[in-house]
TORKE-187419 format. One line per 4 residues: number of its first residue (from 0); their letters; for each residue y negated, z, x of C-alpha. Coordinates in steps of 0.25 Angstrom, whole numbers, always signed. Example, Ala and Ser with C-alpha at 12.3 -4.5 7.8 and 13.67 -1.06 7.14 Angstrom:
0) AS) +18 +31 +49; +4 +29 +55
//
This chain:
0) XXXX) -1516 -22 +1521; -1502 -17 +1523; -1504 -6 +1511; -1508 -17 +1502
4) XXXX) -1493 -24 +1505; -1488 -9 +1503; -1494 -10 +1489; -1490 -22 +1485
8) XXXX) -1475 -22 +1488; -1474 -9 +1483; -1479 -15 +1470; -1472 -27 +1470
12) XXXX) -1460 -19 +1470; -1466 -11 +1460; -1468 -23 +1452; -1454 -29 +1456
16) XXXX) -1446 -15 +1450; -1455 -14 +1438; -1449 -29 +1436; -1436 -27 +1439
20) XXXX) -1435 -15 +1429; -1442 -25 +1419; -1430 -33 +1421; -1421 -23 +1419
24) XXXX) -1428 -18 +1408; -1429 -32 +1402; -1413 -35 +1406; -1410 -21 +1399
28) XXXX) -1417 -23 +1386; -1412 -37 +1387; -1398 -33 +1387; -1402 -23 +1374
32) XXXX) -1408 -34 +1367; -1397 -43 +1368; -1388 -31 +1364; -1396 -30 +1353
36) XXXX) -1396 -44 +1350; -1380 -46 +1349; -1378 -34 +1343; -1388 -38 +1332
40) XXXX) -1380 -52 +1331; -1368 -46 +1329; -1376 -37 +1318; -1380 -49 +1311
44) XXXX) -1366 -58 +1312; -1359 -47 +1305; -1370 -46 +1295; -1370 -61 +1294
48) XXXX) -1353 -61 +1293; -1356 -50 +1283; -1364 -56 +1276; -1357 -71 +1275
52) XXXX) -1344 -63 +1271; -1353 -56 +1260; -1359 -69 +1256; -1344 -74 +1255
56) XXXX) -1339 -64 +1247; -1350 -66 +1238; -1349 -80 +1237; -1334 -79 +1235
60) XXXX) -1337 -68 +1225; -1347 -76 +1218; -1336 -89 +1219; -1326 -79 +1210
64) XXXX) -1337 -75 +1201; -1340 -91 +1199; -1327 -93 +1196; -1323 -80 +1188
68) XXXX) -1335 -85 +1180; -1331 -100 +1179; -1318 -94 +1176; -1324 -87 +1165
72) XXXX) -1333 -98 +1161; -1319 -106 +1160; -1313 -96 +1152; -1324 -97 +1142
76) XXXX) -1327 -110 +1141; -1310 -112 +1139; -1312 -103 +1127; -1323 -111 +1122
80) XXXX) -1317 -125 +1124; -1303 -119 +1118; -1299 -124 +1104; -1301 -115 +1093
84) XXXX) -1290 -106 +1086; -1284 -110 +1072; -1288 -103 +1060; -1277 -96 +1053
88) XXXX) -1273 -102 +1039; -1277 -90 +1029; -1265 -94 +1021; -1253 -97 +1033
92) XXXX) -1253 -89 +1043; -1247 -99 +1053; -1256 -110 +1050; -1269 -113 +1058
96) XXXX) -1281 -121 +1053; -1291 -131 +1061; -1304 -124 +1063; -1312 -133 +1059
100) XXXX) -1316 -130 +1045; -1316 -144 +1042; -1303 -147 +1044; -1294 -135 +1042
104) XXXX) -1281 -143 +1046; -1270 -133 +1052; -1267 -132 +1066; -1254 -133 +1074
108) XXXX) -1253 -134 +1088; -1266 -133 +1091; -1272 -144 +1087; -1278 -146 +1071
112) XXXX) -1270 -157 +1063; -1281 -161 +1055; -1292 -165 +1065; -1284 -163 +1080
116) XXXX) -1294 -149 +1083; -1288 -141 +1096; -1284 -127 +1092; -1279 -115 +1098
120) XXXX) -1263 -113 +1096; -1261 -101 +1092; -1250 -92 +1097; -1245 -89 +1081
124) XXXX) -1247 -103 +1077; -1232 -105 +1081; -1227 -94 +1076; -1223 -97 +1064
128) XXXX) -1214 -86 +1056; -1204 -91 +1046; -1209 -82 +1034; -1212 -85 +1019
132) XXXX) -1227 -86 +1022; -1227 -94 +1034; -1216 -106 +1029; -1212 -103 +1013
136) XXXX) -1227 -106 +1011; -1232 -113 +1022; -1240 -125 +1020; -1230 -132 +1029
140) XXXX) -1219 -131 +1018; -1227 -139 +1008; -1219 -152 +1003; -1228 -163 +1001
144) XXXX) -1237 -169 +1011; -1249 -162 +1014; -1256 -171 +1023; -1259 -161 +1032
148) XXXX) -1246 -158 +1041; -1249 -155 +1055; -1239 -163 +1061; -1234 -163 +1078
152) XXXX) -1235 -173 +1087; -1219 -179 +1091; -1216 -186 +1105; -1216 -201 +1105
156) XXXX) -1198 -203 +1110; -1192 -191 +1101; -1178 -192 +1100; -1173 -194 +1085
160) XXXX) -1161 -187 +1082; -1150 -197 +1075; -1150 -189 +1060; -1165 -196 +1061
164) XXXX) -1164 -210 +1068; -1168 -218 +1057; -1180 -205 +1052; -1186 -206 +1065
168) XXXX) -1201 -204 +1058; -1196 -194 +1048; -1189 -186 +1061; -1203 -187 +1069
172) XXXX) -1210 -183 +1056; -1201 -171 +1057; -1205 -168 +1069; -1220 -171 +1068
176) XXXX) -1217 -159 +1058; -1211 -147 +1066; -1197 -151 +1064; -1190 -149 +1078
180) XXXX) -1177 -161 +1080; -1167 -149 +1079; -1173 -145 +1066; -1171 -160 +1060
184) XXXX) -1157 -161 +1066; -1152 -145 +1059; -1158 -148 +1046; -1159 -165 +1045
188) XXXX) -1175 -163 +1043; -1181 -173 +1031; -1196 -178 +1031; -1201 -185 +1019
192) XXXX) -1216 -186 +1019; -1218 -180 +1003; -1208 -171 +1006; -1208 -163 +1019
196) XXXX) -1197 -157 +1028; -1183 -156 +1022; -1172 -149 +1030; -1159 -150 +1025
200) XXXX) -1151 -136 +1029; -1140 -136 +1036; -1125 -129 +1033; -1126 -117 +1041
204) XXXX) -1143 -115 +1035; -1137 -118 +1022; -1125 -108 +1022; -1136 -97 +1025
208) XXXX) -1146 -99 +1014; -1140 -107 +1002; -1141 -102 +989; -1126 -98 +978
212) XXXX) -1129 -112 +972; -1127 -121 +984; -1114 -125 +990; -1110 -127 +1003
216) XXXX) -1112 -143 +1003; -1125 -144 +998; -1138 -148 +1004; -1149 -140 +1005
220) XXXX) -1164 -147 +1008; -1175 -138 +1010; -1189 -143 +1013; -1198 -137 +1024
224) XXXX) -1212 -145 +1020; -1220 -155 +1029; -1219 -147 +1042; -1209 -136 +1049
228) XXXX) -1215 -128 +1061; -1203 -120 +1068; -1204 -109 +1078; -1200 -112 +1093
232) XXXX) -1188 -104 +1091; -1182 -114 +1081; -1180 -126 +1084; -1172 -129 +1075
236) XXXX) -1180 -125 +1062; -1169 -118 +1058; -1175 -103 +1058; -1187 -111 +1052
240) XXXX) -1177 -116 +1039; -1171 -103 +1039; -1182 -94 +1037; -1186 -105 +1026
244) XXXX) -1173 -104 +1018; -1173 -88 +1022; -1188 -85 +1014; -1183 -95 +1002
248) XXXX) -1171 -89 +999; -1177 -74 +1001; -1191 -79 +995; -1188 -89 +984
252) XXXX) -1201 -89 +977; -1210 -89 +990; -1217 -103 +992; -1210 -107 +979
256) XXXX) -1198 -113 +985; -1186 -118 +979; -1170 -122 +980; -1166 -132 +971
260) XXXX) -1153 -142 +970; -1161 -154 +971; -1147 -161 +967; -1132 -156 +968
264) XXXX) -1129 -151 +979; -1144 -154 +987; -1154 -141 +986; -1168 -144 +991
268) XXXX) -1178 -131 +995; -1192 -134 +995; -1206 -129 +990; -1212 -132 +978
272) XXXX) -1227 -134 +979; -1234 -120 +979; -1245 -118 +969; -1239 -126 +958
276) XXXX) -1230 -124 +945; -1216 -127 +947; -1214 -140 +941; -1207 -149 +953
280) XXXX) -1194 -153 +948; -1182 -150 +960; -1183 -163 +966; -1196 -163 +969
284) XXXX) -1203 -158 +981; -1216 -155 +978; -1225 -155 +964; -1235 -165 +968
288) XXXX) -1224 -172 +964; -1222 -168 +952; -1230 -177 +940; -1239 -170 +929
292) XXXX) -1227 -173 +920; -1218 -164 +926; -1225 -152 +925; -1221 -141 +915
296) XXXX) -1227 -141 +900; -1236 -130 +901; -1230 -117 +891; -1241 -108 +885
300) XXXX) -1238 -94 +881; -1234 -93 +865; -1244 -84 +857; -1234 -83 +847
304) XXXX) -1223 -77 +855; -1213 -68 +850; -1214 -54 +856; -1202 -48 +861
308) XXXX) -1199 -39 +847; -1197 -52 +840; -1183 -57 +848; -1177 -57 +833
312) XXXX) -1187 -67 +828; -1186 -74 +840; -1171 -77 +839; -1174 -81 +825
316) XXXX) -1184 -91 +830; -1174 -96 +842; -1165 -103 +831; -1175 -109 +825
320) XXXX) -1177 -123 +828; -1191 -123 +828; -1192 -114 +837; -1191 -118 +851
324) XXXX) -1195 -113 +866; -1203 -120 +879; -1200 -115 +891; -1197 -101 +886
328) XXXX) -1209 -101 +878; -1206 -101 +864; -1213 -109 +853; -1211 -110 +837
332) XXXX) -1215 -124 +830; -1225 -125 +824; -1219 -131 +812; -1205 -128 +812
336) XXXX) -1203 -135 +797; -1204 -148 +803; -1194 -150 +814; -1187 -162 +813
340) XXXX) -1172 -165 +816; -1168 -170 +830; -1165 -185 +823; -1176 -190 +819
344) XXXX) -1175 -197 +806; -1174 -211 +802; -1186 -218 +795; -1177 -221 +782
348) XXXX) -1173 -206 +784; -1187 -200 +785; -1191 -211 +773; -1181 -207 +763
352) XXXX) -1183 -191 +766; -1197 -193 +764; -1194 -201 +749; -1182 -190 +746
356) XXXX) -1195 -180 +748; -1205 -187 +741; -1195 -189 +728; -1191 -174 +731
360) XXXX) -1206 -169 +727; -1208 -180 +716; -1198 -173 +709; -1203 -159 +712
364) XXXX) -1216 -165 +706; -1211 -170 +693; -1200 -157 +690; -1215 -150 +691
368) XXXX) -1222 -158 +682; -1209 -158 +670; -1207 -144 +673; -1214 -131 +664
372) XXXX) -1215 -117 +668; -1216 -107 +657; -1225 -95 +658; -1213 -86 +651
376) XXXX) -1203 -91 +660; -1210 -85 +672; -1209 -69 +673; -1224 -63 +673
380) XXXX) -1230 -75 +672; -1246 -75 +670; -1246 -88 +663; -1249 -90 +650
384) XXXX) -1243 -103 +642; -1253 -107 +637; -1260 -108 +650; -1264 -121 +656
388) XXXX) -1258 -123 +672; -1267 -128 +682; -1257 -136 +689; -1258 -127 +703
392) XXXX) -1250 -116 +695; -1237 -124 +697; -1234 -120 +710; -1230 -105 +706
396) XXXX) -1220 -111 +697; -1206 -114 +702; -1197 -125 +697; -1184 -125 +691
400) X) -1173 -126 +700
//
């Protein structure tokens, strides 16, 4: 009984440090597995942060392509919604032209002045070069009205310089045009609607250009046409009339323009209108003026012209009355035995010529008819006496004087 008490105690015990080494065991392996556990959170966290920093960056990455691409979108739509360029006149270089084929008007400051289209302003657009090309012949130099002006806009309360207080719309009309208020106040700017801008130039402008046949005290009027577009460095327009005067006087026959003494003592420079004959009289501006009556009689060539060997013949012809020139073209009557006197003669006069003439060739008549011719009077005569005379014969005959 007391062996079997042995036994089991010694197995409790047994079983008791098994247990307890179970425990330990289990504390140990415990203790790895939470180890393991925190050291596989930590892992995880900094993958996570990793991760969330990735995912960041690629959001804010993806944020600045979506904006370079907006940015780009933008860029490109602002090229597509911005106006179109001006075309570029084939005959003025410094003149732009609405791209609507339709319309064709010109363009200045951006804008088209026949039907309002948004354009591009062009860098050279305002470049304008005083040259022979560029003003001499420019379309703005025209005289009359063309209807199609592009004209600015003026600011409502401009102040009106006293040389213009009673022209106020005639100084705004300067204005609408290009003309700056210095340039009207140097050279007393003129509008008048058929005939343009007319600068008057000033002493010291007119000392430096005037020609041998003005004086000092005259007045010189040249015209600039129905618009004037200056550079921003002259404000005053005085480079722009300048460079005017400078290319007429060196180049008088460019654009056709002329310097005439309108009256004594006024001289007037203007253009005459390109394309056409010269048949405007000096006091007038423009040839639609001009009437049908006015124009030059045409002169055709003379197929009977004298060559150059016959100057002799053509002194000869220079004193004869009948002989007369047109316009250095010379021309010889046609029936040079009937030119009359320059006093015409009376009725009575002309009358009693005609009867003097009349009773002149009764009597030639009747000293005919009482007259004989004798065939041995005549020299070598063929005619025998007794021959019988047709009547025709008589006029080989010649009568006594």
């Amino acid at each position: 009984m007391s062996t079997n008490i042995k036994d089991l105690q010694a197995r409790l015990i047994l079983t008791n440090s098994k247990l307890k080494r179970k425990d330990e065991e289990n504390k140990r392996l415990k203790a790895i597995i939470t180890n393991l556990l925190a050291k596989n959170d930590s892992e995880d966290l900094s993958q996570d942060e990793d991760s969330a920093e990735e995912s960041i960056q690629n959001s804010e990455d993806g944020e600045d392509d979506e904006d370079d691409e907006d940015e780009i979108t933008g860029d490109e739509q602002t090229d597509d919604d911005a106006p179109p360029e001006p075309i570029q006149s084939l005959e003025f270089e410094d003149v732009y032209l609405c791209t609507n084929t339709a319309c064709g008007g010109e363009v200045t400051d951006g804008v088209c002045h026949f039907c309002g289209k948004p354009h591009q302003v062009l860098e050279d657009e305002f470049s304008i070069l005083a040259s022979t090309e560029s003003q001499l012949e420019h379309p703005d130099r025209d005289i009359a009205p063309r209807g199609d002006t592009p004209l600015k806009e003026i600011e409502e309360g401009i102040e009106i310089p006293a040389d213009y207080a009673s022209r106020i719309g005639e100084y705004k009309e300067l204005l609408r045009r290009g003309a700056t208020p210095e340039m009207c106040t140097l050279f007393s700017l003129v509008f008048i609607p058929h005939e343009g801008i007319s600068a008057f130039i000033p002493p010291e402008i007119f000392n430096q250009f005037s020609g041998p046949a003005m004086n000092d005290d005259d007045v010189w009027q040249i015209y600039l046409g129905r618009r004037v577009r200056l550079e921003e460095t002259d404000v005053d327009g005085r480079e722009f009339v300048e460079s005017l005067l400078d290319d007429i006087s060196v180049l008088p026959d460019t654009g056709n323009w002329a310097t005439e003494e309108e009256s004594p003592g006024i001289w007037i420079t203007y253009p005459k209108f390109r394309g056409e004959l010269d048949i405007c009289r000096p006091n007038m501006m423009d040839c639609r003026y001009a009437s049908d009556d006015d124009a030059d009689t045409p002169v055709y060539a003379n197929d009977y012209d004298l060559s150059d060997d016959d100057s002799d013949q053509a002194e000869l012809e220079g004193d004869d009355p009948a002989f007369f020139t047109t316009s250095g073209v010379t021309y010889n009557h046609l029936d040079r035995w009937y030119i009359h006197s320059d006093e015409d003669m009376s009725e009575d006069e002309s009358d009693k010529e005609n009867q003097d003439d009349d009773d002149s060739m009764k009597e030639d008549s009747e000293r005919g008819d009482s007259s004989t011719i004798s065939d041995s009077d005549l020299a070598g005569s063929d005619f025998d006496s007794d021959e019988v005379l047709t009547g025709d014969e008589e006029v080989l005959g010649y009568a006594n004087p």
